[in-house]
VOPAGU-2260 file (C-alpha; in pm, 1 decimal, decimal comma):
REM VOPAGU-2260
SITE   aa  ch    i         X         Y         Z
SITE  UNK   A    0    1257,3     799,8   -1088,3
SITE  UNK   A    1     896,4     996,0   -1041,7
SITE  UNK   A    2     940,6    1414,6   -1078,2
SITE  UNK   A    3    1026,8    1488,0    -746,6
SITE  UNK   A    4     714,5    1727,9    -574,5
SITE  UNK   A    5     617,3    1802,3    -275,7
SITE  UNK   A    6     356,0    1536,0    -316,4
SITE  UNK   A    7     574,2    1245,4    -367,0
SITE  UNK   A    8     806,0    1347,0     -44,8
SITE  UNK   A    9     447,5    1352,6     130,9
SITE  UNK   A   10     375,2     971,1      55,4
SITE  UNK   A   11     701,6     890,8     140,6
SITE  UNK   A   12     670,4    1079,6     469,6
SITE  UNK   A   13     314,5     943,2     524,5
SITE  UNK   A   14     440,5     592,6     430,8
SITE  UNK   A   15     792,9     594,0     706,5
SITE  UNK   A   16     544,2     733,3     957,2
SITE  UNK   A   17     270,4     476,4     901,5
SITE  UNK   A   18     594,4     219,7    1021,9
SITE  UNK   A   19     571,1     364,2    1347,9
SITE  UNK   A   20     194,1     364,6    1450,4
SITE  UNK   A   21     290,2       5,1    1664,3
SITE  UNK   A   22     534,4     229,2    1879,6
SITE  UNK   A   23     231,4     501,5    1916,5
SITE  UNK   A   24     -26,1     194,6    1981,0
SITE  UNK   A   25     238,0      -9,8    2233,0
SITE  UNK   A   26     316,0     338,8    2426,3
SITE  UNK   A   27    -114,5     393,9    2461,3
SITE  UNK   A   28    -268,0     377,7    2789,0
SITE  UNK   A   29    -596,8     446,6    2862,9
SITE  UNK   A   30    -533,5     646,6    3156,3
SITE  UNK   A   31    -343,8     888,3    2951,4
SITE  UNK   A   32    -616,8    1211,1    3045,8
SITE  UNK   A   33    -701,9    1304,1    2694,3
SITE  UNK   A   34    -604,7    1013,5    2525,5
SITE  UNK   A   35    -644,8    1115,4    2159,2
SITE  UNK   A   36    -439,9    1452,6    2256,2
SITE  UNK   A   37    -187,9    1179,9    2430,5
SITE  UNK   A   38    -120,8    1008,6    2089,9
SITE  UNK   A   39    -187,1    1293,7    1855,1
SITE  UNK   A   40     131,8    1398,3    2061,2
SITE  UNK   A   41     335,9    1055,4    2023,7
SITE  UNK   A   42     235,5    1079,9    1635,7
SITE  UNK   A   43     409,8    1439,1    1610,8
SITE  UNK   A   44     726,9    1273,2    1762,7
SITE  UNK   A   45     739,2    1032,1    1519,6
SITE  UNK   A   46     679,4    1263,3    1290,6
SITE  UNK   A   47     993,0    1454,8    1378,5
SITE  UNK   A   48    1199,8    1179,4    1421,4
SITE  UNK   A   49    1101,5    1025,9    1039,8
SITE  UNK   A   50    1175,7    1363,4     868,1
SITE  UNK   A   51    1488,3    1400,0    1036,4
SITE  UNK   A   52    1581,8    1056,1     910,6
SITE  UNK   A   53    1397,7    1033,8     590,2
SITE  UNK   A   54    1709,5    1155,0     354,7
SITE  UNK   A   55    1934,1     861,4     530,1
SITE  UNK   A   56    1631,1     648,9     443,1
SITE  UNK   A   57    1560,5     716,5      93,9
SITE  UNK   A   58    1916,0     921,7     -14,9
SITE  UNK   A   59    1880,6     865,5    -388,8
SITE  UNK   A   60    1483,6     966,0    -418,3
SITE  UNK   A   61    1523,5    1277,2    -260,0
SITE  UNK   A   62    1859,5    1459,4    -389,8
SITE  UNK   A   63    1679,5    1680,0    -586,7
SITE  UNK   A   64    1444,7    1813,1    -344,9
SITE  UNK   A   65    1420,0    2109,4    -189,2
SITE  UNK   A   66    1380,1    2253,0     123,5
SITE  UNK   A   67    1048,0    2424,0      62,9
SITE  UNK   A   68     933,6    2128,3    -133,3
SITE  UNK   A   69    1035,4    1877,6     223,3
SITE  UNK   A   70     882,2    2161,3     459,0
SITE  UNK   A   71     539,8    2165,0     223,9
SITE  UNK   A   72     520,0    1769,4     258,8
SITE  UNK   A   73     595,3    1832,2     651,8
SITE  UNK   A   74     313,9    2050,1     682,0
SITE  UNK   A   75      85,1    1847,2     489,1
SITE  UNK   A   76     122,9    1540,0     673,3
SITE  UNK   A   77      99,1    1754,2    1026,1
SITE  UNK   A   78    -232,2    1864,0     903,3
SITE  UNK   A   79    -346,2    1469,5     896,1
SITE  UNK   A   80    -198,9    1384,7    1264,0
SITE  UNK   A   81    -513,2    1460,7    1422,2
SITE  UNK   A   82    -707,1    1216,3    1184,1
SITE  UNK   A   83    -479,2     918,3    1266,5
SITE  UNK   A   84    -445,9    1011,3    1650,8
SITE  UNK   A   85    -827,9    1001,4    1624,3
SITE  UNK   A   86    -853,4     646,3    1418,9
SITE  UNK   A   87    -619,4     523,1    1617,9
SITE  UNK   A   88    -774,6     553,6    1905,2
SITE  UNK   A   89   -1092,6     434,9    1783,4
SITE  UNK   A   90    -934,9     121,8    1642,1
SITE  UNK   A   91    -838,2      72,9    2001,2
SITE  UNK   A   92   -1180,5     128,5    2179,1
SITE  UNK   A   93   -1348,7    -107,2    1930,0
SITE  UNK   A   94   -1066,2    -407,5    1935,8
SITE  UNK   A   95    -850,1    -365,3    2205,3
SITE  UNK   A   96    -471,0    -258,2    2196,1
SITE  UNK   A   97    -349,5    -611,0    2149,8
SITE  UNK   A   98    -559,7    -698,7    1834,2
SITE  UNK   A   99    -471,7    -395,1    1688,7
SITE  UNK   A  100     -95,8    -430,4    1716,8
SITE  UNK   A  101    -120,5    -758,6    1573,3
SITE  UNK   A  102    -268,0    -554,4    1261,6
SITE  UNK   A  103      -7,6    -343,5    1229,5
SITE  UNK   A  104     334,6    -484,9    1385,4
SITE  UNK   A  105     545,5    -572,6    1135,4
SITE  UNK   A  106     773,8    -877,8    1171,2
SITE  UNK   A  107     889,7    -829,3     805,3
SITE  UNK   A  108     908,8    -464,9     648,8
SITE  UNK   A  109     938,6    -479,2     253,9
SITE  UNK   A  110    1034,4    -806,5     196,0
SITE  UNK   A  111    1044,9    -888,5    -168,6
SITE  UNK   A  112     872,3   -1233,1    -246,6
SITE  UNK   A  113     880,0   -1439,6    -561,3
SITE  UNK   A  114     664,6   -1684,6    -744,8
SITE  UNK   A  115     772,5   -1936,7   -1055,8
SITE  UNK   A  116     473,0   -2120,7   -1050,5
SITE  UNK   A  117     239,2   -1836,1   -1101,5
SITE  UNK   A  118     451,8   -1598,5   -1247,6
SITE  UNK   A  119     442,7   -1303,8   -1006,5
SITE  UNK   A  120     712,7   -1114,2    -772,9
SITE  UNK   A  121     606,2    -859,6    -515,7
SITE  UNK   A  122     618,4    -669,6    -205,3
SITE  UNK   A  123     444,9    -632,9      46,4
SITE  UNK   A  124     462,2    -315,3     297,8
SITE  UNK   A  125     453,9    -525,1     561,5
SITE  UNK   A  126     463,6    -915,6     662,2
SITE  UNK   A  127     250,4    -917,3    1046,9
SITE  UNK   A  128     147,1   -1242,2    1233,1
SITE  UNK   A  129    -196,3   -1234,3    1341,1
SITE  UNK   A  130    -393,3   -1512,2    1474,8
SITE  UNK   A  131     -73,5   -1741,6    1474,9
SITE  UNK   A  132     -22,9   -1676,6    1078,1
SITE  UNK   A  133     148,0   -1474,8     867,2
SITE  UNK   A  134     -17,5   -1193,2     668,6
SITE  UNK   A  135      50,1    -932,6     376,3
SITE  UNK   A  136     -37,5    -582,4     461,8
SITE  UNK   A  137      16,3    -288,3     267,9
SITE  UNK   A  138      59,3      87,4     332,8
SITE  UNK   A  139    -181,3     328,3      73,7
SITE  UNK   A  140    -119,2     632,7      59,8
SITE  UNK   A  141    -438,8     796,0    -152,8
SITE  UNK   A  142    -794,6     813,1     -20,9
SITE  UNK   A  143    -948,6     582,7     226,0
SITE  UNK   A  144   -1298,0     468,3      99,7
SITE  UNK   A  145   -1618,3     521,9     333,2
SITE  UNK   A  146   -1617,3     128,1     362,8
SITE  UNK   A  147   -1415,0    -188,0     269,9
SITE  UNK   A  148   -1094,4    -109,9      50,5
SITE  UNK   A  149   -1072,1       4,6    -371,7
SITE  UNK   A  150   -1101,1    -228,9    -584,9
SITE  UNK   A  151    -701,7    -241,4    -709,0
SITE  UNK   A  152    -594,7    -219,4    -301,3
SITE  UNK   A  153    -849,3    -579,5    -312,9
SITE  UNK   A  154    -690,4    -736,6    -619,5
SITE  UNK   A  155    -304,0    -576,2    -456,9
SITE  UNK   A  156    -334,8    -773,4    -122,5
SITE  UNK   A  157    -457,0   -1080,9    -309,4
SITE  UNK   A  158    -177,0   -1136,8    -491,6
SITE  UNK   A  159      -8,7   -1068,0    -209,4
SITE  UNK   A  160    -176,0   -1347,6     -54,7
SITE  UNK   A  161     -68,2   -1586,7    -334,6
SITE  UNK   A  162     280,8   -1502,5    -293,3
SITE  UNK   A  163     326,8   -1532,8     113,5
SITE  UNK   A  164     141,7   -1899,8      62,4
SITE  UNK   A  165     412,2   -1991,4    -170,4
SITE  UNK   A  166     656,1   -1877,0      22,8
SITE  UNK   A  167     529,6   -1989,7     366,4
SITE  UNK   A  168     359,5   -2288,6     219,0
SITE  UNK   A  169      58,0   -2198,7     463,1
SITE  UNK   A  170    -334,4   -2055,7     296,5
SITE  UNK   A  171    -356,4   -1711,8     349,9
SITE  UNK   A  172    -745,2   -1622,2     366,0
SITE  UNK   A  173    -673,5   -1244,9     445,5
SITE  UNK   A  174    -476,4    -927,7     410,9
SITE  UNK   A  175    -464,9    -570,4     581,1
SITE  UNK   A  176    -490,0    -243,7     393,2
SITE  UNK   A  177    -346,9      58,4     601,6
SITE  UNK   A  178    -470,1     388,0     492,1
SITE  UNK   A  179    -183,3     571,6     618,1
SITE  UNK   A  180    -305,8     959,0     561,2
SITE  UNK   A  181    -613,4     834,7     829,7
SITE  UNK   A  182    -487,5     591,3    1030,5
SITE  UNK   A  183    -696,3     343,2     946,7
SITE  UNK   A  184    -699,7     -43,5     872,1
SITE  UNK   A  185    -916,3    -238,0     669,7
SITE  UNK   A  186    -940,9    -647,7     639,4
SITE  UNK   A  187    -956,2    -771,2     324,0
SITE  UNK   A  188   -1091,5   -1117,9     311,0
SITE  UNK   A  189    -934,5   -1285,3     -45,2
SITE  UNK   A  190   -1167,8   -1453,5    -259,0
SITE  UNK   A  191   -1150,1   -1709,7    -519,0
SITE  UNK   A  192   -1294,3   -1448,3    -778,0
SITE  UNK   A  193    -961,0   -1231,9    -660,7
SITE  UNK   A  194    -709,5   -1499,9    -739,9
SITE  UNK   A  195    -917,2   -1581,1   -1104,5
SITE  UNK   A  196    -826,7   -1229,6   -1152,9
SITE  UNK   A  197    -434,1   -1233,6   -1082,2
SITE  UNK   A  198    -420,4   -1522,9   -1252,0
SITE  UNK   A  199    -553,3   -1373,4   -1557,7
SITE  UNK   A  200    -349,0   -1079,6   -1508,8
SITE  UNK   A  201     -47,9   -1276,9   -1446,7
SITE  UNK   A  202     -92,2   -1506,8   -1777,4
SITE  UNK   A  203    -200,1   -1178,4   -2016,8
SITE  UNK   A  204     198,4   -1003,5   -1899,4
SITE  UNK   A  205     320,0   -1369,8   -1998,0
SITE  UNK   A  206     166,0   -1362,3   -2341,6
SITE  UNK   A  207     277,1    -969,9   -2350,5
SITE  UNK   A  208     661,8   -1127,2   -2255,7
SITE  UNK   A  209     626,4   -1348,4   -2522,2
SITE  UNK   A  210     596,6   -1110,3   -2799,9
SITE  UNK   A  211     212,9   -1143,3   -2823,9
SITE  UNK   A  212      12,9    -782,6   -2725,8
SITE  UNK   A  213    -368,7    -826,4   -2659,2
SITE  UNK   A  214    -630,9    -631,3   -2844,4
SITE  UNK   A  215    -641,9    -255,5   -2812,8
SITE  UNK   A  216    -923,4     -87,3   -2649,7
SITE  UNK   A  217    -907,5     320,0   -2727,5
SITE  UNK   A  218   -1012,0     531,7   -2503,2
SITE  UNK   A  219    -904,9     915,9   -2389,7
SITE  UNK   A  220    -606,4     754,6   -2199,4
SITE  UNK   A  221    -438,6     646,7   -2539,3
SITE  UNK   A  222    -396,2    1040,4   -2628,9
SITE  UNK   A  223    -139,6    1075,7   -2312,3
SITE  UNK   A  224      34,7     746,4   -2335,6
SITE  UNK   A  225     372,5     684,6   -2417,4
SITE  UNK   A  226     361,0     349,2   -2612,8
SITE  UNK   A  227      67,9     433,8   -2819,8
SITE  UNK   A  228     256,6     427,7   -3118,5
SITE  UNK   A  229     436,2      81,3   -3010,7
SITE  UNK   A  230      12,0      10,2   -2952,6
SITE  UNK   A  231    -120,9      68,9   -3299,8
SITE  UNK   A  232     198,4    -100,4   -3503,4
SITE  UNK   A  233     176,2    -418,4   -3275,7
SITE  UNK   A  234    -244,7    -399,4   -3320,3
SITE  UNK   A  235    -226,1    -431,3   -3668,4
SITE  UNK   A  236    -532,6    -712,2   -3649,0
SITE  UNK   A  237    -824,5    -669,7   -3413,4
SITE  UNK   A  238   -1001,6   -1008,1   -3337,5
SITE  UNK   A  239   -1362,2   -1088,4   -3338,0
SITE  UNK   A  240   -1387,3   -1104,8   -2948,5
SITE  UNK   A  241   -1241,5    -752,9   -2919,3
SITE  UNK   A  242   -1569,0    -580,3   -3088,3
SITE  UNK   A  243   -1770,1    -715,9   -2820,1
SITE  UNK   A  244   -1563,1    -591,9   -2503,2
């Protein structure tokens, strides 16, 4: 289990209250008079609501916290309402209520999927159906990037991808990131570079599995990781390749 901070209960706050944006969206009207003040409002509820519930939700990740630790996480995530209320509302003006609940409307909530063929479990935050098919989505906590998604949210969803086609035996093309601290979601087309890339991923854990570890790179991470000593005995011989990468 992570150290328990008022940090961590703030993503798992964020996270709970990111599940209940399609209540906030299917409540919206756009008569409401002040209609980002309207949902900024229904946002606050849900707010109260989550942190009411969120020790029956996660019981065993937050025994050792602390009141001032849960009311610091409270705070910090009120501070962000006004952000979302604002996205959201945006999200709305630009593609209509409908669309956008289609987004974000789960009709699966952490389902865990599985893979033999390619090697690869997961889960996604969310399973929606938009445009008729089903689609990973996935609820991110951190920073939300002036355009498009990070590069490990990209490579995230398109595993994703790989995993809901097995499952559903249907192409996925595309996944949603939700930036849950701003209320905002991005479409993340998946790419044949993408799935090169879990693939690759996917078959260096196999070889690591096996009993084979690939070539170390140093760098100032090494100094603060806990396996560099397991690193340098199973690195014993450095191949050719390695000095060029």
């Amino acid at each position: 289990m992570p150290d328990i901070s008022s940090q961590y209960i703030e993503s798992i706050l964020l996270k709970e209250l990111a599940f209940a944006y399609p209540d906030v969206v299917s409540v919206y009207s756009s008569n409401d008079v002040g209609m980002v003040e309207s949902v900024v409002e229904n946002l606050e509820t849900e707010l109260c609501h989550v942190y009411d519930n969120i020790e029956l939700i996660h019981p065993g990740e937050l025994e050792e916290a602390s009141p001032e630790m849960m009311e610091d996480a409270r705070s910090t995530v009120l501070e962000c309402i006004k952000d979302v209320g604002t996205n959201i509302v945006s999200a709305i003006n630009e593609h209509g209520k409908e669309e956008l609940l289609s987004c974000i409307d789960p009709v699966k909530t952490d389902p865990i999927l599985y893979s033999e063929r390619i090697g690869l479990s997961g889960m996604p935050s969310k399973l929606v159906c938009h445009a008729g098919n089903v689609i990973p989505s996935v609820i991110k906590i951190g920073k939300c990037p002036e355009n498009g998604v990070w590069n490990n949210d990209r490579l995230h969803v398109a595993a994703l991808a790989m995993l809901v086609e097995e499952e559903y035996g249907k192409t996925v093309e595309y996944g949603f990131v939700e930036y849950a601290r701003y209320g905002i979601v991005r479409k993340v087309i998946v790419r044949a570079n993408d799935r090169r890339q879990i693939l690759k991923i996917g078959n260096r854990v196999k070889k690591i599995k096996d009993g084979t570890m690939p070539d170390k790179k140093e760098s100032p991470l090494c100094e603060h990781c806990n396996f560099s000593e397991m690193c340098r005995k199973c690195n014993t011989k450095v191949s050719l390749a390695s000095r060029f990468f």
